[in-house]
N, C-alpha and C positions, 0 to 999 in steps of 0.2 A: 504494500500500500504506500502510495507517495503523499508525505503529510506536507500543502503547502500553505502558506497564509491566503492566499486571494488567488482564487478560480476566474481567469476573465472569458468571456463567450467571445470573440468575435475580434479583428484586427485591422480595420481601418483607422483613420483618423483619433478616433476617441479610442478604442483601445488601446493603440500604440501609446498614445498620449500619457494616458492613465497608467499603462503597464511602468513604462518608462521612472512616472513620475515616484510609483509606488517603488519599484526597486531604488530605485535614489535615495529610498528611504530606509534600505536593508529590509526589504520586507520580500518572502518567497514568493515567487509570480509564477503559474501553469496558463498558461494561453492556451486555448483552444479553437482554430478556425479554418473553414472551410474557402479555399481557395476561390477568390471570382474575378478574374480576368479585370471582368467592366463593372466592378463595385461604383457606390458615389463618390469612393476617395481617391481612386487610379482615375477615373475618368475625368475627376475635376482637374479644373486648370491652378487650380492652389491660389487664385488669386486672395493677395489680403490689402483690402480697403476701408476706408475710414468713414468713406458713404452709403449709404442703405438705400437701396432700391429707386425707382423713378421719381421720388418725389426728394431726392438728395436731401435727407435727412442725415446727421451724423450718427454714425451707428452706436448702438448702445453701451455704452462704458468704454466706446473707443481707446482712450488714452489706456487706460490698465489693461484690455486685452490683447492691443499691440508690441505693447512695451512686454508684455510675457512673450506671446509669441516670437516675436523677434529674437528673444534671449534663448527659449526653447532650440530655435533651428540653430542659431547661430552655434550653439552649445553642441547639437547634432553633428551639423559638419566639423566641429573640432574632433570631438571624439571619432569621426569614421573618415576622417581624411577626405571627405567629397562635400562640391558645396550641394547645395538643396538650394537657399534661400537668395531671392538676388533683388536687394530695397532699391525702386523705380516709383518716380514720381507717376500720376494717372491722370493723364489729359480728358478732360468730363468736358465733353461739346453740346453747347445746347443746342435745341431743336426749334427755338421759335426767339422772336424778340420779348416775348409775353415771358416763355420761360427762364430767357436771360436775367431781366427785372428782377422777376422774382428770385433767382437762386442769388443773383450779385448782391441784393439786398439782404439776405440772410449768411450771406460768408462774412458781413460785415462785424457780426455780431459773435462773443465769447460764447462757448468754445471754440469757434470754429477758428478764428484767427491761429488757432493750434496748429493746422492740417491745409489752410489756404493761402497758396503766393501769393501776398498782396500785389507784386511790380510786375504777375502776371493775372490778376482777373479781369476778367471781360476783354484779353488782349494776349491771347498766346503770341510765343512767338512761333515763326515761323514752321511749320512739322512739314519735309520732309512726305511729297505725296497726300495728303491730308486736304479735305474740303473744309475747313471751318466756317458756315454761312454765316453763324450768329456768332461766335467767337466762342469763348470757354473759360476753363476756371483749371489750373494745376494744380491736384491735392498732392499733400506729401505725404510721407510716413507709411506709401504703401509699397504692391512690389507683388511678387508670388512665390511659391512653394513646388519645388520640383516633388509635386505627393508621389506618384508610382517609383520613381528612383527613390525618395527615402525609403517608403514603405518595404520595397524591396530589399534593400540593406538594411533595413529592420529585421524582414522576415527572415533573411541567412543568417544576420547576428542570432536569431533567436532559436533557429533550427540546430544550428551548431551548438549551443551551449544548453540546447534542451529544455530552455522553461516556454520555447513554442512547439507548436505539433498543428499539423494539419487532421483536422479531426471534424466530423460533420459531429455537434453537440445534442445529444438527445434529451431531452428534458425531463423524459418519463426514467428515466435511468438516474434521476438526482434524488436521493435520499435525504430527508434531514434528520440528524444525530439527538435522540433525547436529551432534554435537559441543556437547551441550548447548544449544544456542543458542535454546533458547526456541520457542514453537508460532506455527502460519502457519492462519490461520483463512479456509478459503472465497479463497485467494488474495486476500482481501483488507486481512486484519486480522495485526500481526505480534505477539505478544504475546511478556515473557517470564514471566509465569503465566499460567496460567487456572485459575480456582475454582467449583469447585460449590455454588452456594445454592441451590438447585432445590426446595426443602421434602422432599414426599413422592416427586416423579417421581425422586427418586434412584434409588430400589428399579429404574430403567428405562435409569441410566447405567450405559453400559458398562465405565467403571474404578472405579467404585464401589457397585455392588449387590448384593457381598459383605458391607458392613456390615450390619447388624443394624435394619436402619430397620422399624418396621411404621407401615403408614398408622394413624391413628385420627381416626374421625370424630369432630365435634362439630357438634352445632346448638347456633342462639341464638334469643331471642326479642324483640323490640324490643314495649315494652307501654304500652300507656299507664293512670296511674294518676297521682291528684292527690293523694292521701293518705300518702303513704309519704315517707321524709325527703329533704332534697336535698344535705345533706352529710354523709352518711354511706352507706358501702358495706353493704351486708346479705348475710352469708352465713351460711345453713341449708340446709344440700343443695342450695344454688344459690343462686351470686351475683346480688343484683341490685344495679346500677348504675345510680348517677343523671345522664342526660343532659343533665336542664335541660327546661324547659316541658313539665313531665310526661309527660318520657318515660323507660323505663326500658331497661335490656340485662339480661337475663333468661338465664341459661346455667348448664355447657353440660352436655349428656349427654359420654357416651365410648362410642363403639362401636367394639370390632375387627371386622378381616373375618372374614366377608367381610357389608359391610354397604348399602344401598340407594342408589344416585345421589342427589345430591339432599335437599331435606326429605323430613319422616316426619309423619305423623299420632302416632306414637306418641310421638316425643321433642315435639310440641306439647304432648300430653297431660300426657306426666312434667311437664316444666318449668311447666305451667300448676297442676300438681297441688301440685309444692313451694314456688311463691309462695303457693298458695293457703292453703296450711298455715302462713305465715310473716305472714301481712296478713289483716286483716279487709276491707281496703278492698275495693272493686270495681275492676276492673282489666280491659281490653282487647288481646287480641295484635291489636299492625301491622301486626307482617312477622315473616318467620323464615328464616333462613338457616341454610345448612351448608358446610362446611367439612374438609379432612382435614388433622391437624396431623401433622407428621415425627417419629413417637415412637421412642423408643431405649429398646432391651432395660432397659438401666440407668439411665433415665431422667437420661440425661446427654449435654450434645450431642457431635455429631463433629465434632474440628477436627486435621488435619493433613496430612500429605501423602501419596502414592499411593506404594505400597511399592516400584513400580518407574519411576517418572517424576518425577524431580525436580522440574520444574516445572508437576503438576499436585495442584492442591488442593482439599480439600473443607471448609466452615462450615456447619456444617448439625445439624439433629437438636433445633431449641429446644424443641419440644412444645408443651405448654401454659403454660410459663413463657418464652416469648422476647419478649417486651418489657421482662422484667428482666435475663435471661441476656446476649441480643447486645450492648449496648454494651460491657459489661469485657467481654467474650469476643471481639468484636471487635478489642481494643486487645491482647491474648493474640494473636490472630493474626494481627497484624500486625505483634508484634514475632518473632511465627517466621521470618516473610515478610522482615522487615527486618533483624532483628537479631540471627537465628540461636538465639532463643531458645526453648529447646523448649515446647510447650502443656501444660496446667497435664495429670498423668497420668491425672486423672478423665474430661478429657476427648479426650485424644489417641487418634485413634485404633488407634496401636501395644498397646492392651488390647487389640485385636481382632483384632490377625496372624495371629493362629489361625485365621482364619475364610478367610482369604484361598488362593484361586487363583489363580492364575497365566489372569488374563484377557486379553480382545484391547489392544492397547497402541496408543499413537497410530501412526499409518502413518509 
């Protein structure tokens, strides 16, 4: 029987995160996860931004999520000799005179003077292939995350030193140990937690798909184009990212269910439609992928514990922001985990109690 402190389900973004953050702590880690090519955290473009969605809101708790993040990766490629992380300012182009107004008049204002070039708003300079009709606004402090290369050098670190395993996790095989004493996995594994990272297949665990999880898809486009900048991020109804030898990452749609396995013909089109609109150059799609990211009703993740089991837990719910979200969010639940500190109430999920039945509980 292998006795570890924390049993985690699942190794994208948030588990790696979490795994990572817990052993930092000297604490034993068993990974358990089933291999997915086109999970939400290989398919993402890793970008990390300081703005939130079409109505360029500053995103929530920006300054502390970034400032973790950033230390996270940075810390990553020290130890594994490869970079991940590469900090680029994010050319945000507006779409109208109407929504010029409006955004320029809100960057004027604390916090944002944080995250926006003053001696560049309403007046980029020049980009290199780029249409700017209405002009735009330079955020800083953003950039991206090579997620499929870390993850993968995650996943060897982890395979080679054995506290990962590629294991499809069965649920009805998890035992919980009288008298508190922590769960017995498949007779083999003795844990005294176990955590759910699973992304979307949550909505499919049996102690937690009373949360509020909806799947939502996203494709991306990998493109190539020699004309457009190499350090700087472009966003106008879809980011594009610079890979390096003219290659770009192209994204993302958002589809709810119920939506198509797989790529689409039509989210090629959209996304080939809004570069097309953003560049003059001439431009070729590579490849294209999809993905379903783990989205929450209130576009906030879920971290905390199971209303009726003490030692089972859930990190989950990053969406479209978890390469900025999981690292502090990580180190939040790990001081639950460790140090009996409750998770931050935005994202705990005790907002959610309400939603809760009384479901099947460990054997």
């Amino acid at each position: 029987m292998r006795h570890v402190d924390y049993l985690i389900i699942g190794y994208g973004i948030a588990g790696a995160t979490l795994a990572a953050e817990l052993r930092g702590r000297n604490r034993t880690v068993l990974v358990l996860d089933t291999p997915q090519p086109d999970s939400a955290s290989r398919v993402a473009a890793g970008l990390m931004n300081p703005v939130a969605g079409k109505r360029f809101a500053l995103a929530w708790r920006a300054d502390e999520l970034l400032t973790a993040a950033t230390q996270f990766y940075r810390a990553q490629e020290q130890r594994l000799g490869r970079p991940f992380f590469r900090a680029l300012p994010i050319a945000k182009f507006f779409n109208s005179v109407q929504e010029q107004n409006a955004l320029l008049a809100r960057s004027a204002d604390r916090p944002w003077q944080d995250f926006i070039d003053d001696d560049t708003a309403g007046e980029l300079p020049p980009l290199p292939g780029v249409r700017p009709e209405f002009g735009g606004l330079l955020v800083r402090r953003g950039g991206f995350v090579l997620v499929e290369e870390l993850l993968t050098a995650l996943t060897a670190e982890g395979l080679a030193a054995g506290w990962l395993q590629h294991e499809t996790f069965d649920w009805t095989a998890l035992v919980a140990e009288p008298a508190g004493g922590g769960f017995r996995y498949a007779d083999r594994v003795q844990a005294r937690h176990v955590i759910s990272c699973e992304g979307a297949a949550t909505i499919q665990n049996p102690y937690f798909s009373w949360l509020p999880l909806t799947p939502n898809q996203g494709e991306v486009l990998s493109v190539g184009c020699a004309g457009l900048p190499t350090d700087t991020v472009l966003n106008k109804g879809a980011y594009v990212v610079p890979l390096g030898e003219n290659r770009l990452r192209v994204g993302a749609t958002y589809r709810w269910p119920p939506f198509a396995a797989g790529i689409t013909a039509e989210a090629r089109t959209e996304l080939s439609q809004r570069l097309a609109e953003l560049t003059d150059q001439p431009f070729r799609v590579l490849d294209q992928r999809a993905g379903v990211r783990p989205a929450v009703r209130d576009r906030k993740p879920l971290l905390g514990t199971h209303p009726e089991r003490p030692g089972l837990h859930v990190f989950n719910g990053m969406g479209s922001k978890g390469v900025m979200f999981a690292p502090r969010l990580a180190q939040v639940m790990a001081d639950w985990l460790e140090n009996d500190v409750e998770p931050w109430p935005e994202v705990n999920i005790r907002r959610y109690l309400s939603l809760y039945a009384a479901g099947p509980a460990a054997k």
